[in-house]
Structures are given as C-alpha cells and as structure tokens.
N, C-alpha and C positions, 0 to 999 in steps of 0.2 A: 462141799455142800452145794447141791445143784436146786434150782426152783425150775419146778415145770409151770410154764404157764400154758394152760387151757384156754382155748380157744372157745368164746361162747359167742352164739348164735340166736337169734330168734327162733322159736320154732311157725311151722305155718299156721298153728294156730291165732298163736298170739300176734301175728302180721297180718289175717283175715279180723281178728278182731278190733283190729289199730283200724284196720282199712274201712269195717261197720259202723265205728262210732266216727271217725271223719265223715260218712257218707251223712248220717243220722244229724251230724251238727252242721252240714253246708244246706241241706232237706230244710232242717228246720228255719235258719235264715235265709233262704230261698223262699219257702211258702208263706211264711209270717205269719203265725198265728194269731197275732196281736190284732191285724189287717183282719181276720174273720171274725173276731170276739166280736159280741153286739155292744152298740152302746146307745144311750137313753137320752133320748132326744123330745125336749118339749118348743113345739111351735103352733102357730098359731093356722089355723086348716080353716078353708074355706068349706061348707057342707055340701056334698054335693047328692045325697041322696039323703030320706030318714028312713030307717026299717024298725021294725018290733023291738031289735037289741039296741038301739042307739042312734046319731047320726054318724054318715059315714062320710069322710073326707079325707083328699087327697095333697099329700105334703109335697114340696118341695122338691124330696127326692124322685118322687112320683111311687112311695108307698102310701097304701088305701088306709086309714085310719079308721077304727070306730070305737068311736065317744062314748060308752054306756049312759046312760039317765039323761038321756039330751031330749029335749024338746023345742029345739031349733027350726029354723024352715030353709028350705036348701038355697042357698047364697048368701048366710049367715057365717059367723067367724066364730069359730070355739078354740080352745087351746087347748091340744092332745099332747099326752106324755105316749110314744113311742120306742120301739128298739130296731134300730138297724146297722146292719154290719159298719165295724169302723172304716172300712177302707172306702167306704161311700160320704164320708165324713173327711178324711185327709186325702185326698186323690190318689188315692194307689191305682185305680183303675185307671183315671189320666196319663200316668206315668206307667202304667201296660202299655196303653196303645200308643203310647208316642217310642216306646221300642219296637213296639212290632209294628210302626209306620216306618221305623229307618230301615229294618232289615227287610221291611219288601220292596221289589224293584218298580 
C-alpha cells in the first residue's frame, strides 16, 4: 500500500491576492480614517464680522464660523457648534511634521 503525497502550491492568484488585502490593511492604518472623520466641536468664537445669514467668527483652530439668527456686534462672544476634521483635534498633524522635521537634513 503506497500513499502519494501531493505537493500543493499556492497559485499566483491567490498570492496577488494575499499581497492586495496586506497592501489594503497597512493603506488603511497608514492613512487613518478616523484622523479625517469630522468631529463636533462647540466653543465659544469671538464675532468678527455680521452678514445677512449670521455672525461670522473665528475658532481657535482658525476655522470661520457662522452663527445663524445672530444679532451680535463684532467683538461679541457667541458659542458655535462646529465640525472639523479629528486630526486637528488630537495632533496628528503635530506628529506629521515632527516626522518629516527628523527626516530632513
């Protein structure tokens, strides 16, 4: 009684598609989706203009806000609900350029 054993192989399909979804899951924790999602930010904005839709003022992060139903006068404080990207929120950008400060000469 003899057993052959068979010798199996990956084919190159299936080792292009190992290689696509590694590429796909290092991409995704590379770029950080999380880091782009908006998030909702209420703080308190100085006015720094009024126009017909609202007053308009400037956060913190240095995005322009505008207040609808305001009848404020400019250098008044109102409190805007907001969305800006998370990574302006947790320093992900801080922690870009202090990589791309080490690796330049």
């Amino acid at each position: 009684m003899t057993t052959k054993q068979m010798e199996k192989r990956l084919s190159r399909r299936t080792i292009m598609a190992l290689m696509i979804i590694g590429l796909a899951v290092v991409i995704v924790f590379t770029v950080t989706p999380w880091n782009i999602m908006p998030t909702q930010v209420t703080e308190d904005v100085t006015v720094i203009a009024v126009t017909e839709y609202g007053c308009v003022g400037e956060s913190q992060y240095g995005t322009s806000v505008v207040v609808p139903e305001c009848n404020l006068q400019v250098g008044d404080t109102v409190s805007a609900t907001f969305y800006i990207p998370s990574m302006e929120l947790n320093g992900y950008y801080d922690r870009l350029q202090d990589r791309v400060d080490i690796v330049q000469p």
